[in-house]
VOTOR-77835 format. One line per 2 residues: their letters; for each residue x negated, y, z negated of C-alpha. Coordinates in steps of 0.2 Angstrom, whole numbers. Layout:
VOTOR-77835
a = X:Y:Z | ...
This chain:
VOTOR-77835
xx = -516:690:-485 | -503:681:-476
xx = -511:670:-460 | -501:668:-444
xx = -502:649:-438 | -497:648:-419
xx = -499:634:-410 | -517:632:-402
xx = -525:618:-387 | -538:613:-386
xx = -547:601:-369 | -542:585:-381
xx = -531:591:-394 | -512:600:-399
xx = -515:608:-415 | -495:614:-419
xx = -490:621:-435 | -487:609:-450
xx = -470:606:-453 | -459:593:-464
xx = -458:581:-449 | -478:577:-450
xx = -476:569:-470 | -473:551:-462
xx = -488:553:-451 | -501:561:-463
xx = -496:549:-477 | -503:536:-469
xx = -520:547:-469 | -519:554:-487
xx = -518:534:-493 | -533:529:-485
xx = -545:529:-498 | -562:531:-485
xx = -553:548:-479 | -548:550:-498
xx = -567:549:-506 | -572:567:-505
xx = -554:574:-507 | -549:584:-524
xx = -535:571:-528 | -535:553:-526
xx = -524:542:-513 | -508:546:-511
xx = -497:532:-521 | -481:535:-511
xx = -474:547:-497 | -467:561:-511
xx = -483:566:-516 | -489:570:-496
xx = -470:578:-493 | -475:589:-509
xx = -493:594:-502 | -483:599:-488
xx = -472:610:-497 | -487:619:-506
xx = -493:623:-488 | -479:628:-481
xx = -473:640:-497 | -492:646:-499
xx = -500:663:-489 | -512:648:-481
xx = -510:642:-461 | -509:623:-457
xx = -509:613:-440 | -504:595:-438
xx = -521:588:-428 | -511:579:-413
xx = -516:570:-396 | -506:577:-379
xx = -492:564:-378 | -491:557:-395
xx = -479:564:-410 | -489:559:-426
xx = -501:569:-432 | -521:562:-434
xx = -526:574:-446 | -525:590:-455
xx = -533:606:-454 | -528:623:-464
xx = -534:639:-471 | -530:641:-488
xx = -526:658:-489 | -533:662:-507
xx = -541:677:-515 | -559:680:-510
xx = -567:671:-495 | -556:664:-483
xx = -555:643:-487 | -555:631:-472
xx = -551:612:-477 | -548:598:-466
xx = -547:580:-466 | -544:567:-449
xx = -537:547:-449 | -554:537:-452
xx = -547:527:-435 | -549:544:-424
xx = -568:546:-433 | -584:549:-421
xx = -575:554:-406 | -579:572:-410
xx = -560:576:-414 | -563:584:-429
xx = -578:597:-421 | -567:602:-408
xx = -552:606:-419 | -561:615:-431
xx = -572:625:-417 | -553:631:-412
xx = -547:635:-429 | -563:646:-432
xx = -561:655:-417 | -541:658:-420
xx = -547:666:-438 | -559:676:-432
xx = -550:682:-414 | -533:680:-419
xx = -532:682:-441 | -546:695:-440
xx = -557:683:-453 | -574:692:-455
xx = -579:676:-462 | -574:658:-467
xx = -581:646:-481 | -583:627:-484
xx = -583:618:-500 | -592:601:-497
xx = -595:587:-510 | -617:585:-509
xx = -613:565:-506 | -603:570:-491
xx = -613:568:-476 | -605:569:-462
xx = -594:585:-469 | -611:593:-469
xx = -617:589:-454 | -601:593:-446
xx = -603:610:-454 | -621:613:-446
xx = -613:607:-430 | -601:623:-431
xx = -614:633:-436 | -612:634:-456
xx = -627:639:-468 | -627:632:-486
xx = -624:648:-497 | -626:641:-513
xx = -622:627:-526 | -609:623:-542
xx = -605:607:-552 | -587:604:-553
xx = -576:589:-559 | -560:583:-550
xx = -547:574:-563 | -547:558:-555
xx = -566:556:-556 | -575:549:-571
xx = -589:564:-569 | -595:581:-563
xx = -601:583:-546 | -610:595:-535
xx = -601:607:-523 | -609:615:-508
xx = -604:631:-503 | -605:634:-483
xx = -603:650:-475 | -600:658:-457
xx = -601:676:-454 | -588:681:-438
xx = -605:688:-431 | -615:676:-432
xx = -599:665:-423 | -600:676:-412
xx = -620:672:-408 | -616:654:-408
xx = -602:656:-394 | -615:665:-384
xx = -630:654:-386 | -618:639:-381
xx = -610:649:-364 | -629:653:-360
xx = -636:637:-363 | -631:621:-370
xx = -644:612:-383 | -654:601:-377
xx = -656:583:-386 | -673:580:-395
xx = -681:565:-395 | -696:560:-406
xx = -705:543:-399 | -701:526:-392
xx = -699:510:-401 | -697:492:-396
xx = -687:483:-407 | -692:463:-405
xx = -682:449:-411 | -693:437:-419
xx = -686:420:-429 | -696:426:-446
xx = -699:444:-446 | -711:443:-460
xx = -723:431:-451 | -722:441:-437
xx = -727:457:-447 | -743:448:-456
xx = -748:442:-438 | -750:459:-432
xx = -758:465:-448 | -768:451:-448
xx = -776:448:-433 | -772:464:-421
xx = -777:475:-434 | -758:484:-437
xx = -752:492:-452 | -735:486:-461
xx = -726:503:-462 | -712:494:-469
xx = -701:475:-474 | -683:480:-476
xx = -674:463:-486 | -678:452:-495
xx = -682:438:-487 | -686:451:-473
xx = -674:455:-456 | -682:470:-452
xx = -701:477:-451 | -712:490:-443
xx = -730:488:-437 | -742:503:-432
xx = -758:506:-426 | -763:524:-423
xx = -776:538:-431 | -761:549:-433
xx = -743:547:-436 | -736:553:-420
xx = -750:545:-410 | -754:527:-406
xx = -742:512:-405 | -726:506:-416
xx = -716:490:-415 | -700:486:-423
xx = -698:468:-428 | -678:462:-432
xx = -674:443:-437 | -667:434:-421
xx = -649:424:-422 | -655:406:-425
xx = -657:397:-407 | -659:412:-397
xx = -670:410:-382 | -687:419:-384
xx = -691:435:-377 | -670:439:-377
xx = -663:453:-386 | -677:466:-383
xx = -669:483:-390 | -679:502:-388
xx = -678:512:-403 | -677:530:-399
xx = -681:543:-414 | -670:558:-408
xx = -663:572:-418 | -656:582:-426
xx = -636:579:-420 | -636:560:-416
xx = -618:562:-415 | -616:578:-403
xx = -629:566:-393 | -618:550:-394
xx = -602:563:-387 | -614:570:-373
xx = -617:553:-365 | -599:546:-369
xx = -591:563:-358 | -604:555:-342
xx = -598:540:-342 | -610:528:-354
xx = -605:513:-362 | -604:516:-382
xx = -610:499:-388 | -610:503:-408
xx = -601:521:-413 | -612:532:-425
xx = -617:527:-442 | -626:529:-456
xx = -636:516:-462 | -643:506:-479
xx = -660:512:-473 | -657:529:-473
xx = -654:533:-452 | -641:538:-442
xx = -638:528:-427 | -627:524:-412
xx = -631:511:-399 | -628:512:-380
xx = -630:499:-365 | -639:505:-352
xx = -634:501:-334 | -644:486:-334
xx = -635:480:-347 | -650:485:-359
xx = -649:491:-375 | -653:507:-382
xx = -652:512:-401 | -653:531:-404
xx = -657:538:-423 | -660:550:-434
xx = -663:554:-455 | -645:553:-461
């Protein structure tokens, strides 16, 4: 099947057809070896090979838009059905500089709809890398379910990996629209947690343990910056502290943070409150400890640290 690729807007985005005149722009994305990790070939060593990658698309049965901003000319990213044998193919891939802005989500929302409206898809797959996390969460956002799973090995790599295979039905697309017209999903949040900056977090910990009769659920470092004290029958009852080291001569008391444990779509959460109006103090990001987290600054000029199980 040959695909048509027509222009398509969207509330923040011009997604034009890919032409020759984008190679300059998307170079600069295709050497960037963060937006490169999980990609099939590895940075781009000069601006023939993007012009050539260009070429394939434009001579192939596939359907590619430059991913622009209103006003600007170069492109930000790249999104593009494939147009091979079997299920239709949907790739993409976005400057790391334009990352957690929700860009990439709203792009590929209208992608998905033009295949399905306009291409008559009946359904559309995604081949994500296992280690790629945000891809897959990006891919639950649009409402993907994991099919199945292959090991495959990329030239450029040293060894196999795993592939996951995500798939969207046009119908239940269709589902998804109407459940987000009916209603949108509300943010989930867990429990409450003060975070208390403390000049030695494992003394801190032991004091609590020691004399108020706490348990030490955990000491991340080593010496220890971070800690987490509970006392409780249960494990969503009873009371949790968070301790963090303080910066060296910082007045006591200062620096108070809440912790709050929401889920699962941090990042749909962080674009929620950035669209009212609330000051992003840290964008979302995963985390040595194994969370995903953003912070904000409350109109008080407290902070607020969201998070959940990256």
């Amino acid at each position: 099947m040959v695909y048509r690729c027509a222009l398509i807007e969207t509330e923040r985005l011009i997604l034009r057809p890919l032409s020759m005149d984008d190679a300059a722009a998307l170079h600069s994305v295709f050497t960037y070896p963060e937006a490169m990790r999980f990609w099939h070939t590895p940075p781009h060593a000069d601006l023939s090979q993007t012009q050539a990658m260009i070429a394939r698309e434009l001579a192939g049965d596939g359907c590619a838009w430059a991913l622009v901003r209103p006003g600007e000319l170069d492109a930000i990213g790249l999104l593009y059905y494939l147009g091979n044998a079997g299920p239709p193919g949907l790739g993409y891939i976005l400057h790391p500089a334009h990352w957690g802005q929700g860009y990439m989500s709203e792009a590929a929302r209208a992608v998905i709809d033009y295949g399905f409206a306009t291409l008559g898809l009946d359904r559309v797959e995604l081949w994500i890398d296992a280690d790629n996390a945000a891809s897959r969460r990006l891919a639950a956002r649009l409402g993907f379910t994991c099919r199945g799973r292959f090991s495959q090995k990329y030239p450029h790599r040293p060894g196999p990996h795993e592939t996951l295979v995500y798939g969207l039905h046009v119908s239940e697309w269709a589902r998804a629209l109407s459940a987000q017209t009916d209603r949108a999903p509300a943010p989930r949040f867990y429990r409450l947690e003060p975070v208390l900056p403390v000049p030695d977090v494992q003394a801190a910990a032991e004091y609590y343990r020691d004399r108020l009769g706490f348990s030490v659920d955990f000491l991340y470092g080593d010496p220890p910056t971070h800690a987490s004290v509970s006392r409780g029958e249960w494990t969503t009852e009873g009371a949790r502290i968070q301790f963090s080291r303080a910066p060296e001569n910082a007045t006591p008391g200062t620096g108070v943070v809440l912790y709050i444990f929401a889920g699962p779509d941090v990042d749909g959460l962080c674009e929620q409150y950035r669209a009212r109006g609330v000051h992003i103090a840290s964008e979302p990001a995963t985390y040595p400890w194994g969370m995903r987290e953003f912070h904000i600054r409350n109109c008080n000029g407290y902070v607020l640290r969201f998070g959940a199980p990256a």
